[in-house]
KEKE-3310 file (N, C-alpha, C; in steps of 0.2 Angstrom, whole numbers, plus 5000, padded with zeros to 4 digits):
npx = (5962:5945:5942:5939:5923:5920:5910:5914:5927:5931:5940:5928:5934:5940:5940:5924:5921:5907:5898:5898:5885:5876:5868:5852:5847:5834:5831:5822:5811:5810:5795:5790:5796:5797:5781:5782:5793:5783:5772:5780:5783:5774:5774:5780:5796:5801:5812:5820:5816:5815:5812:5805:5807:5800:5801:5788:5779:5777:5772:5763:5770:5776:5782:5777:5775:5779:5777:5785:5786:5801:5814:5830:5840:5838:5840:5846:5863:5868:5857:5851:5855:5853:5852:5839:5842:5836:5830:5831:5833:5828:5834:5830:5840:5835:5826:5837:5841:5833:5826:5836:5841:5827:5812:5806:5789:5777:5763:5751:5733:5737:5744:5759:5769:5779:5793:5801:5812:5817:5809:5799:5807:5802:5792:5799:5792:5772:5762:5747:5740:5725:5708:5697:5679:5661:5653:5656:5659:5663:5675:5684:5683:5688:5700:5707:5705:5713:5726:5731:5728:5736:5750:5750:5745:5758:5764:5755:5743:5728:5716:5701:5684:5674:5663:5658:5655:5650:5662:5674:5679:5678:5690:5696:5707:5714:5721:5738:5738:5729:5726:5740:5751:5758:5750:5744:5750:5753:5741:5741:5752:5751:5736:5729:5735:5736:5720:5715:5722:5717:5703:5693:5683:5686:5693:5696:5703:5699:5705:5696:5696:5696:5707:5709:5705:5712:5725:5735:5735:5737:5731:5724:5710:5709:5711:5704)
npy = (5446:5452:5469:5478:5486:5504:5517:5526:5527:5533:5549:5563:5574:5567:5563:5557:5553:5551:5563:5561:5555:5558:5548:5547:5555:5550:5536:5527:5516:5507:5505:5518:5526:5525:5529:5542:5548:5549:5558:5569:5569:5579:5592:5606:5609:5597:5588:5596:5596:5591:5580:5583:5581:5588:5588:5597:5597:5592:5580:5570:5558:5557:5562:5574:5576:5583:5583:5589:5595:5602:5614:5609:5618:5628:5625:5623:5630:5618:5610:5592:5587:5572:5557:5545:5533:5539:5549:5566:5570:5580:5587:5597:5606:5605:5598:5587:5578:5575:5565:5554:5539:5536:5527:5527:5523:5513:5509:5500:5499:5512:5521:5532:5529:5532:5528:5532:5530:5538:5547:5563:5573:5569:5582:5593:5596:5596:5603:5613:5610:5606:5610:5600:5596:5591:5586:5572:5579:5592:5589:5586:5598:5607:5603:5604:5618:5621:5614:5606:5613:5625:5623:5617:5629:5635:5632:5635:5629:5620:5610:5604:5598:5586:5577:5565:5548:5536:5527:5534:5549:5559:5568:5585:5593:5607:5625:5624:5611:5606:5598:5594:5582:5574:5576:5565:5559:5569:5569:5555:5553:5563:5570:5561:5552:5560:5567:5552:5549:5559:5558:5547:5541:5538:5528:5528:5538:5547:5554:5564:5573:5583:5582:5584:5595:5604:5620:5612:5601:5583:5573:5567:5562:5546:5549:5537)
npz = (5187:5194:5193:5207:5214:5218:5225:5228:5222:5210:5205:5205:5198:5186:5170:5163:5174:5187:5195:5214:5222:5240:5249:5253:5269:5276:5272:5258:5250:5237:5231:5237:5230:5216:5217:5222:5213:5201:5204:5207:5191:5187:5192:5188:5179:5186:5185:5192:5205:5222:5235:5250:5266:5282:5301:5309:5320:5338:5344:5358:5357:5347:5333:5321:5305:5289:5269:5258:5239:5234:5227:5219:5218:5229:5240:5256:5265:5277:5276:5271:5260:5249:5239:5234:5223:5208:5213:5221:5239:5253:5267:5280:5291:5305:5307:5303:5314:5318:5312:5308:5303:5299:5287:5272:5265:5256:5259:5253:5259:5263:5260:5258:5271:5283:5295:5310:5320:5332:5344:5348:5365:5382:5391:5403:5412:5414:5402:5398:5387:5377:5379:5378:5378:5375:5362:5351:5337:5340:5351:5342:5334:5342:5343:5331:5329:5340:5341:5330:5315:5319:5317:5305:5296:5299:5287:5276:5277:5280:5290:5290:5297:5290:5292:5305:5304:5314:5320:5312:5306:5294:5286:5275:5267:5266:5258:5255:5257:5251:5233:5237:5232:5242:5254:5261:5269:5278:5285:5289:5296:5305:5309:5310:5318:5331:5330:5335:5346:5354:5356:5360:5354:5340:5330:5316:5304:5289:5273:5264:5252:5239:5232:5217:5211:5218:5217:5214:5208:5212:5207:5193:5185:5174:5157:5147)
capx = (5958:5941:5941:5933:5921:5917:5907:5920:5935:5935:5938:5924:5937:5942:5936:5918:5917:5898:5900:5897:5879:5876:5861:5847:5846:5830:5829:5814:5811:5808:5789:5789:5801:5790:5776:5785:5794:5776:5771:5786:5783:5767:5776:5786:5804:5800:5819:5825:5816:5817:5807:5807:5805:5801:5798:5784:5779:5781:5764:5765:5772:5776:5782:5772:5780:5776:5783:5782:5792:5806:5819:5835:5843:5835:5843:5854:5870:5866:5851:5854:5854:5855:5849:5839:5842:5835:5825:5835:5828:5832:5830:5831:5844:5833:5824:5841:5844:5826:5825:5842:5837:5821:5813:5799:5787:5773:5760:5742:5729:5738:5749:5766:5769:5786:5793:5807:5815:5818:5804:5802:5809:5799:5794:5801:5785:5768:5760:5743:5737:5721:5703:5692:5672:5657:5651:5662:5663:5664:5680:5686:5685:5692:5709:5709:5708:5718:5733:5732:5729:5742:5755:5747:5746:5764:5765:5749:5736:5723:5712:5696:5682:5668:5659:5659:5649:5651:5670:5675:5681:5680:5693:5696:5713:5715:5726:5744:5739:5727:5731:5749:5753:5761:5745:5741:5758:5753:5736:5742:5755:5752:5730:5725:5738:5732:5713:5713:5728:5714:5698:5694:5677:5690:5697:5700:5704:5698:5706:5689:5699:5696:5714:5711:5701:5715:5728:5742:5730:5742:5728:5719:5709:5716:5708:5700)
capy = (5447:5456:5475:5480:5493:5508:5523:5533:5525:5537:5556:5567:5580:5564:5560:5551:5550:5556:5566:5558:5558:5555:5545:5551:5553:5547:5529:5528:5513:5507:5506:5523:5530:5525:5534:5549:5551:5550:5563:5575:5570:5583:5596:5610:5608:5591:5588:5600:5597:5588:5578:5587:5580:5590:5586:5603:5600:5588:5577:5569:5550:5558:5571:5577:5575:5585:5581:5592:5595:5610:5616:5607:5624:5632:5618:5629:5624:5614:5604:5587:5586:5566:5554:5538:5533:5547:5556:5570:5569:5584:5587:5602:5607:5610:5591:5581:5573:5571:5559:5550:5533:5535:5528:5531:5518:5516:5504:5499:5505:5519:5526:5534:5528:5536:5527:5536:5528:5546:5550:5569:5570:5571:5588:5594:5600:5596:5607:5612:5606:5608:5608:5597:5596:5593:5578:5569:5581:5599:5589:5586:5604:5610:5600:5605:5624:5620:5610:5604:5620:5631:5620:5616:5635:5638:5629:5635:5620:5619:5603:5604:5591:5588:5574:5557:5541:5530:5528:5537:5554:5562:5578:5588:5595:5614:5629:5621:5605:5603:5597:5591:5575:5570:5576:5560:5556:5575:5568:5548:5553:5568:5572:5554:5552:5565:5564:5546:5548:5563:5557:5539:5537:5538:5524:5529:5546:5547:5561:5565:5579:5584:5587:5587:5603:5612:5622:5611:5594:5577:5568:5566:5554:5543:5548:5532)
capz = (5193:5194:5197:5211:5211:5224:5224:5229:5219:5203:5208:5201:5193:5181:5163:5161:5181:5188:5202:5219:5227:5246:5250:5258:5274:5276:5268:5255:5247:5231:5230:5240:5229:5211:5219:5223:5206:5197:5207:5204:5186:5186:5197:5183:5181:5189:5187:5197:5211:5226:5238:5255:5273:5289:5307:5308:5327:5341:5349:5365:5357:5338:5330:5314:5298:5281:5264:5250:5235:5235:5222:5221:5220:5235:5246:5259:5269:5283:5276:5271:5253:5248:5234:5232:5216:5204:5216:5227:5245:5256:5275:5281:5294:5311:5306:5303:5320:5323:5306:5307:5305:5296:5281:5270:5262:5252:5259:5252:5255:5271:5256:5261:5277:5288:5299:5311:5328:5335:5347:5356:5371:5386:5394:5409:5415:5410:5396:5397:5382:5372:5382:5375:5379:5370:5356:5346:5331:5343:5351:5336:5329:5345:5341:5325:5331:5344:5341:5323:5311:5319:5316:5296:5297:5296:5281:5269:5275:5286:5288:5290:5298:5286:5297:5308:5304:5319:5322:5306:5303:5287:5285:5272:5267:5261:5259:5252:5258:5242:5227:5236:5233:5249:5259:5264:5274:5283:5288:5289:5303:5310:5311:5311:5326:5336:5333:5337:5353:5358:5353:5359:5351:5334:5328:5309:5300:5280:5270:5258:5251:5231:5229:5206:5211:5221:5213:5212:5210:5210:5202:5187:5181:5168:5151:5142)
cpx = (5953:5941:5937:5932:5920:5915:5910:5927:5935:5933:5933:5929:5939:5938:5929:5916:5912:5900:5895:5892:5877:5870:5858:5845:5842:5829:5821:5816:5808:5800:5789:5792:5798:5785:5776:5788:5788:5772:5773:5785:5779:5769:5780:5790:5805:5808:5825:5822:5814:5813:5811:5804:5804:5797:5794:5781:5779:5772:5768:5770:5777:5778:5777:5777:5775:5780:5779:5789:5796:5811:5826:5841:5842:5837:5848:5857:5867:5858:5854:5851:5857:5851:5845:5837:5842:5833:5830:5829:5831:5826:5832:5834:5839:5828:5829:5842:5836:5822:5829:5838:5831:5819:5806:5796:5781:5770:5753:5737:5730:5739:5755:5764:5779:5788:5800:5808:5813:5809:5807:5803:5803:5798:5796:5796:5779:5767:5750:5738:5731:5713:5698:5686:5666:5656:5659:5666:5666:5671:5685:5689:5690:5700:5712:5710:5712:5726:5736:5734:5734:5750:5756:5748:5753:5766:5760:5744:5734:5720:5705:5690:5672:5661:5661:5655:5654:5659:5674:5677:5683:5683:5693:5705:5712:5718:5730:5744:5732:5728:5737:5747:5754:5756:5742:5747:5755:5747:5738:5746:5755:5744:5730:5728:5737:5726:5714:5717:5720:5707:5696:5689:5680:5692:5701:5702:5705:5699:5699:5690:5695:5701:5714:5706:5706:5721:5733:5738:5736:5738:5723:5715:5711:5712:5708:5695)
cpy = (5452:5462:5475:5485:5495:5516:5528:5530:5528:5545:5560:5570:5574:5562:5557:5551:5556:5557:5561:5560:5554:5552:5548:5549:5546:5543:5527:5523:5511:5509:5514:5529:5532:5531:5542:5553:5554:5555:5568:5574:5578:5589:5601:5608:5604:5588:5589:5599:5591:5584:5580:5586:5581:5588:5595:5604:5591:5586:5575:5562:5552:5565:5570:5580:5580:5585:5584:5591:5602:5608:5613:5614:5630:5628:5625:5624:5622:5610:5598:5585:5577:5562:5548:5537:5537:5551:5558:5569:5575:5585:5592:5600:5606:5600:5586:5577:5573:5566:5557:5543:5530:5532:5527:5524:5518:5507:5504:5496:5512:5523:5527:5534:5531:5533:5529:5533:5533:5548:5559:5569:5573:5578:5588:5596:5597:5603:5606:5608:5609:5606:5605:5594:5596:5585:5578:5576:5589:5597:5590:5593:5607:5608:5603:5614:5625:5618:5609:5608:5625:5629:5621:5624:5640:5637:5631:5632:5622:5610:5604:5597:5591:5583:5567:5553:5535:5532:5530:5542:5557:5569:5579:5593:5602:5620:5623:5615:5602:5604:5595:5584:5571:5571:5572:5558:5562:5571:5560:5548:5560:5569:5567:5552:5554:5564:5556:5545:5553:5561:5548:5536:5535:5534:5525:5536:5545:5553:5560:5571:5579:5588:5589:5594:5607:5615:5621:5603:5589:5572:5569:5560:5552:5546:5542:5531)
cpz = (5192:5197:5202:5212:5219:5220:5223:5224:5212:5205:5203:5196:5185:5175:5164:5168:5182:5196:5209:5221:5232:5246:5255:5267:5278:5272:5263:5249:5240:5226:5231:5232:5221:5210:5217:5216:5202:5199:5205:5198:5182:5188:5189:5186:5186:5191:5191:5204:5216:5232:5246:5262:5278:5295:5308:5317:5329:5345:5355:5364:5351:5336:5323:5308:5291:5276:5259:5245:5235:5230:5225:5225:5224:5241:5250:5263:5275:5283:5271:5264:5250:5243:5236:5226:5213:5207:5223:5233:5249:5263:5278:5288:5300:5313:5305:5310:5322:5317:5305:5309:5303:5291:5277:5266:5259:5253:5257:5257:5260:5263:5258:5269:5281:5295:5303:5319:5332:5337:5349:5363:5377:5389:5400:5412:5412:5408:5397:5392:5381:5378:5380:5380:5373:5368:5353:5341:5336:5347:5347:5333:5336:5344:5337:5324:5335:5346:5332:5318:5313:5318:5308:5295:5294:5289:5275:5269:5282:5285:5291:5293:5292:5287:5300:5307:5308:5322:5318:5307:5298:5287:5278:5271:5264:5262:5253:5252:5252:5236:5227:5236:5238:5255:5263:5271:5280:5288:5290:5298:5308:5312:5314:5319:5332:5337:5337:5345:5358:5359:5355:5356:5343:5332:5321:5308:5292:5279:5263:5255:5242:5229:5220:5208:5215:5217:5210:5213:5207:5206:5196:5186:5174:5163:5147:5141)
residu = (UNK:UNK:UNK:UNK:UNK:UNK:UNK:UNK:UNK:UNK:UNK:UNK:UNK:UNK:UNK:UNK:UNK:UNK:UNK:UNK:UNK:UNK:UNK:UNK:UNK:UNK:UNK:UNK:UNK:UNK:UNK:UNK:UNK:UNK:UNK:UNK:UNK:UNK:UNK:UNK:UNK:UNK:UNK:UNK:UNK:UNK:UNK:UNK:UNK:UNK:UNK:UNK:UNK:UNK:UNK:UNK:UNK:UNK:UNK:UNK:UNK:UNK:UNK:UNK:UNK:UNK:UNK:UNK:UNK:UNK:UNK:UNK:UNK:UNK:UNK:UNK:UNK:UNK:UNK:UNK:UNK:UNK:UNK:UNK:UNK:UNK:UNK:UNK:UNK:UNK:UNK:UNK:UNK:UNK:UNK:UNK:UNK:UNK:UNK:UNK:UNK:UNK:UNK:UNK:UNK:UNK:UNK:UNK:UNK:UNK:UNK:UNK:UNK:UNK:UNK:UNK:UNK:UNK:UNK:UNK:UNK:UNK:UNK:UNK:UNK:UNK:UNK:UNK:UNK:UNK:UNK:UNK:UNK:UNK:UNK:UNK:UNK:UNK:UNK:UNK:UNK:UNK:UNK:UNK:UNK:UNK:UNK:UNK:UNK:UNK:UNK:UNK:UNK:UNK:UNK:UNK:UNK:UNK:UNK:UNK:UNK:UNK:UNK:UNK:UNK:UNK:UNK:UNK:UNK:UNK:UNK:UNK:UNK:UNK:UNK:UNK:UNK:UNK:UNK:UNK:UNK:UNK:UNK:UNK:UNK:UNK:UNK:UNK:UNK:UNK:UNK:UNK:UNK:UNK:UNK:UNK:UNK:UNK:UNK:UNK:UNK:UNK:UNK:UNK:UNK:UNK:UNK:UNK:UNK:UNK:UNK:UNK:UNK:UNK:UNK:UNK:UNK:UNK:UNK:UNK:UNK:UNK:UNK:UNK)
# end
């Protein structure tokens, strides 16, 4: 009769058995997850560290997600330390029950794409919100001083607008948000979202960042 196998059926303390690792929260598939390696590859002590997903604030439909990399060994109790395949995924305590259900993917030509059931819940009140007047690009910055940057802010990143053509908006990412990898997911679901929810002249949002010029740049060109 053929064994049958389980994940859990050989206790860690035993001979040859690999300790038990939980799966990640947040579901990150296989292309997505490629990506993300390659990336960590570039990162010091690439090994040790971990791909790290927070909900950072709350729009009117959406939350705003940032994903950077963080130290296995900095992980603290009560955040959601889980695997897919070789890459650790961790989700910080304050973030789990607002990305139960999530999972992360990697589509051409958006990039990391995050898709999460879990909306914010409605306010009990309206919220004044953000006062927009003016052209295209002076609403625009007004968002960006008013809503967007004090969020990025807390994290080391600003975004920047560096102009419009037509229905376009070209930002610019900087602080902690250039040269990260994952920058595109910051502006994919959290700027893009907003300008275009706030902005109706908006349809697009292009990062025109020069992340190989910032101090932690993910890309190189190839040499040949």
């Amino acid at each position: 009769m053929a064994a049958e196998t389980s994940e859990t059926a050989t206790p860690a303390g035993e001979a040859g058995a690999a300790p038990e690792r939980p799966f990640s929260l947040v579901a990150v598939s296989d292309t997505a997850r490629s990506v993300i390696l390659e990336m960590r590859a570039g990162e010091p002590d690439g090994d040790g560290v971990a791909l790290q997903i927070e909900v950072v604030g709350e729009g009117d439909a959406d939350y705003l997600y940032e994903l950077t990399f963080a130290r296995v060994a900095e992980v603290t109790p009560g955040d959601a330390l889980g695997w897919s395949g070789e890459l650790p995924v961790v989700v910080p305590e304050t973030s789990v029950p607002k990305l139960r259900g999530a999972s992360l993917d990697h589509i051409e030509p958006t990039g990391l794409v995050l898709r999460n059931p879990n909306r914010p819940r409605p306010s009990l009140a309206p919220t004044a919100g953000v006062y927009l007047d003016g052209s295209v690009e002076q609403r625009i910055q007004q968002l960006l001083d008013g809503e967007i940057n004090p969020m990025l802010a807390m994290h080391g990143g600003f975004a920047a607008l560096d102009r419009v053509e037509g229905e376009t908006a070209y930002m610019i990412m900087g602080g902690g948000c250039q040269g990260c990898g994952l920058a595109q997911l910051t502006l994919t679901e959290g700027i893009k979202a907003t300008v275009e929810r706030s902005i109706p002249e908006i349809v697009n949002v292009v990062d025109v960042t020069d992340h190989a010029a910032g101090d932690n740049p993910f890309y190189q060109p190839s040499q040949k």
